[in-house]
The first five atom37 places (N, CA, C, CB, O) and aatype in JSON, in Angstrom:
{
  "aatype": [20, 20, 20, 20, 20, 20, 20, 20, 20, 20, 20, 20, 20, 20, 20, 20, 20, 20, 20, 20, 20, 20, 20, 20, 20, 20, 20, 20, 20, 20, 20, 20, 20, 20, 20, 20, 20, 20, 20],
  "atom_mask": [
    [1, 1, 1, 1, 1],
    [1, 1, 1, 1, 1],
    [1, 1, 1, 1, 1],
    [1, 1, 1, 1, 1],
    [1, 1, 1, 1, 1],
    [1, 1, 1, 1, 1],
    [1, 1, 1, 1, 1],
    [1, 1, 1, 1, 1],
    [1, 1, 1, 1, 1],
    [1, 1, 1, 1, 1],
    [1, 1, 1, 1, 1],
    [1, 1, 1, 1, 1],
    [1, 1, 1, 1, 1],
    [1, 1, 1, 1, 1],
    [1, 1, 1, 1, 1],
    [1, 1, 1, 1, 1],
    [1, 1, 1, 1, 1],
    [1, 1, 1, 1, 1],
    [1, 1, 1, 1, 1],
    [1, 1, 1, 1, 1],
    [1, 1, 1, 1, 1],
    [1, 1, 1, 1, 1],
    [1, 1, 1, 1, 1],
    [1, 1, 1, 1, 1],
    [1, 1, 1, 1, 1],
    [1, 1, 1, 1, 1],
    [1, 1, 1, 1, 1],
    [1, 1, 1, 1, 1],
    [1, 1, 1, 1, 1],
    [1, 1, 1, 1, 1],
    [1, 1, 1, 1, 1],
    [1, 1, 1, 1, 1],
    [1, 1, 1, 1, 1],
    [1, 1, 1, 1, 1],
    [1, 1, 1, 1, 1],
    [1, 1, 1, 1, 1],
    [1, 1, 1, 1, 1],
    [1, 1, 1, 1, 1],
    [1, 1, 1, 1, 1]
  ],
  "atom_positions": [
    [[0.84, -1.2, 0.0], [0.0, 0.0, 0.0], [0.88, 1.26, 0.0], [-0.96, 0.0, 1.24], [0.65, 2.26, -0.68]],
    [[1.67, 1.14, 0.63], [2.63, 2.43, 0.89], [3.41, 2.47, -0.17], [3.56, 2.41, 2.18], [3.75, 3.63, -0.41]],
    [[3.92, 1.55, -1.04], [5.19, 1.8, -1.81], [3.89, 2.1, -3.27], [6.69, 0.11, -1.86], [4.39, 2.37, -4.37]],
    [[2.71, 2.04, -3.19], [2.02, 2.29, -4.13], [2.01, 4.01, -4.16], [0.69, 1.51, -3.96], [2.52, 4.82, -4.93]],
    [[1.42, 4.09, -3.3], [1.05, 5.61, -2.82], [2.21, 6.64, -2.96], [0.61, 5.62, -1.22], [2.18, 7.83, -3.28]],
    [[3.15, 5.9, -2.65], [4.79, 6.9, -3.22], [5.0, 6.75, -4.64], [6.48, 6.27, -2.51], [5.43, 7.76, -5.2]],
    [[4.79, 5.63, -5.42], [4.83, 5.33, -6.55], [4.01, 6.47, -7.33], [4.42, 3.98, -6.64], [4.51, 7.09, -8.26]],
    [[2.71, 6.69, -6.88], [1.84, 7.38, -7.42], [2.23, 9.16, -6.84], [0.36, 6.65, -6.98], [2.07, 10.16, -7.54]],
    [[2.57, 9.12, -5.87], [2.95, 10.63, -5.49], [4.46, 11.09, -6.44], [3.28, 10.68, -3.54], [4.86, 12.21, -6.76]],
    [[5.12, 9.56, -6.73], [6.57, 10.17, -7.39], [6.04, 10.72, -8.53], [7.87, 9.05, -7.79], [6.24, 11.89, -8.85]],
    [[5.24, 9.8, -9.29], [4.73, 10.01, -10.68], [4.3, 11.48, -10.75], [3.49, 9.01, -11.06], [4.8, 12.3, -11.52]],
    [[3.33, 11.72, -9.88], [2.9, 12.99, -10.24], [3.45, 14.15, -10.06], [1.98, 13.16, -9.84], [3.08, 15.18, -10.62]],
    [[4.75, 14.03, -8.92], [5.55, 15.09, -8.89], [6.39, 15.38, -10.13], [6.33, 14.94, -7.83], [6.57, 16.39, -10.81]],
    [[6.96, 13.8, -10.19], [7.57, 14.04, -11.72], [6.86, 14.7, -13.05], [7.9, 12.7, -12.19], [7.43, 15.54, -13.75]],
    [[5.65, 14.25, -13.28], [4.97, 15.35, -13.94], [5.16, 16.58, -13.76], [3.91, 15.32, -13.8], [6.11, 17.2, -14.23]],
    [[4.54, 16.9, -13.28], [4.49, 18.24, -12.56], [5.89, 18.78, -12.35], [3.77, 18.11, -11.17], [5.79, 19.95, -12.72]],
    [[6.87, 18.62, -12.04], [8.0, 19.26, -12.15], [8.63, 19.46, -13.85], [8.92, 18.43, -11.2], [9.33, 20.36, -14.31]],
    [[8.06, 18.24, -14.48], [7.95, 18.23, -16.28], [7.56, 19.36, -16.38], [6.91, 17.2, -17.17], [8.42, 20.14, -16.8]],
    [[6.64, 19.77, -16.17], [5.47, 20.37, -16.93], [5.63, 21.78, -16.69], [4.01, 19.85, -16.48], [5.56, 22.71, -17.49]],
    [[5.86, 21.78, -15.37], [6.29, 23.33, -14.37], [7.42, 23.57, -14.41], [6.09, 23.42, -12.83], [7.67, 24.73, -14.07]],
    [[8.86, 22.55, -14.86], [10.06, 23.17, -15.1], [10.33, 23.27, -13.53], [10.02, 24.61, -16.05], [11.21, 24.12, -13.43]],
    [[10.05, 22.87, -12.44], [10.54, 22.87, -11.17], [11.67, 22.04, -10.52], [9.59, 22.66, -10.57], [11.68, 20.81, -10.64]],
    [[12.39, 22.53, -9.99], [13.48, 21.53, -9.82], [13.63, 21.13, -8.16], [14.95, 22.21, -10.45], [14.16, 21.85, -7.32]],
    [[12.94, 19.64, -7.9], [12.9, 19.07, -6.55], [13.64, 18.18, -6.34], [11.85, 18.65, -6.17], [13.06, 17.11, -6.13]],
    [[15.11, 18.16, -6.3], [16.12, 16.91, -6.08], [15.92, 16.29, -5.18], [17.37, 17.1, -5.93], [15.76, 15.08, -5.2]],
    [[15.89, 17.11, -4.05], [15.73, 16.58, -2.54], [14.77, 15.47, -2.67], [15.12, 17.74, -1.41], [14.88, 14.25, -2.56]],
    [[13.44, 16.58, -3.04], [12.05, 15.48, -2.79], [12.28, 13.99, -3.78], [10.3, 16.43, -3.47], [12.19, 12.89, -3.23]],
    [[12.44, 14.05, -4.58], [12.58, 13.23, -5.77], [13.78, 12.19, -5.38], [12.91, 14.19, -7.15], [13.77, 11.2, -6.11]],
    [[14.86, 12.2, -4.34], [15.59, 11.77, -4.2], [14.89, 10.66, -2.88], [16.62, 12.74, -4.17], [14.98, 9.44, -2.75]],
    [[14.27, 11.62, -2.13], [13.4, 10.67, -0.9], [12.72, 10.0, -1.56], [12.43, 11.32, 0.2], [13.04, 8.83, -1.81]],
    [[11.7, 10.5, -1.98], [11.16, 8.96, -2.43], [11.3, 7.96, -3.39], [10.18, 8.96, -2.61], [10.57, 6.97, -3.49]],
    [[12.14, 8.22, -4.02], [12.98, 6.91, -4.66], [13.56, 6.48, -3.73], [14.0, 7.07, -5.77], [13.34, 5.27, -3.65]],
    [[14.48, 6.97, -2.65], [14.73, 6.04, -1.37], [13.97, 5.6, -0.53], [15.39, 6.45, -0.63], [14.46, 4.99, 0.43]],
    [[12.92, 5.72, -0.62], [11.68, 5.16, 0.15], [11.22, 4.35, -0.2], [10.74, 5.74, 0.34], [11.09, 3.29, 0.42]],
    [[10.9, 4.56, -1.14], [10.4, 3.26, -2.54], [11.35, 2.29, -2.41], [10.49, 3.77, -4.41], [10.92, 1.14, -2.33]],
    [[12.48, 2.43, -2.37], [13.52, 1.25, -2.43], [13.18, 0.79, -1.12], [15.2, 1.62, -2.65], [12.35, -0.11, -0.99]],
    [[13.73, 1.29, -0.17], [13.6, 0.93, 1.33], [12.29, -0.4, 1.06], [13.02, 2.61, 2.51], [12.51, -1.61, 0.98]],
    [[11.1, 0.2, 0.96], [9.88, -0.3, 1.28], [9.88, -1.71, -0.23], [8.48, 1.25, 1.28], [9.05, -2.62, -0.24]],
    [[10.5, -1.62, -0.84], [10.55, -2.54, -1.84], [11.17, -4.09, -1.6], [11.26, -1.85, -2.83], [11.2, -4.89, -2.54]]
  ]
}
C-alpha cells in the first residue's frame, strides 16, 4: 500500500515538475529512497 502511494505521489511530482520546469532533487531523491527501502 505504501510503496504504491509513493509510486503514485513520485509520478505525479515528476509530472508536474515536467510540466512546471521545477526543480525538486531533494524530494525526488526521498522517495525513490523510500520506494527502495519499502521494496
Amino acid at each position: 500500500m505504501l510503496r504504491i502511494t509513493l509510486s503514485i505521489l513520485f509520478f505525479i511530482s515528476g509530472w508536474y515538475n515536467c510540466h512546471a520546469q521545477l526543480k525538486e532533487p531533494e524530494f525526488v531523491g526521498e522517495a525513490l529512497m523510500l520506494i527502495g527501502q519499502d521494496s
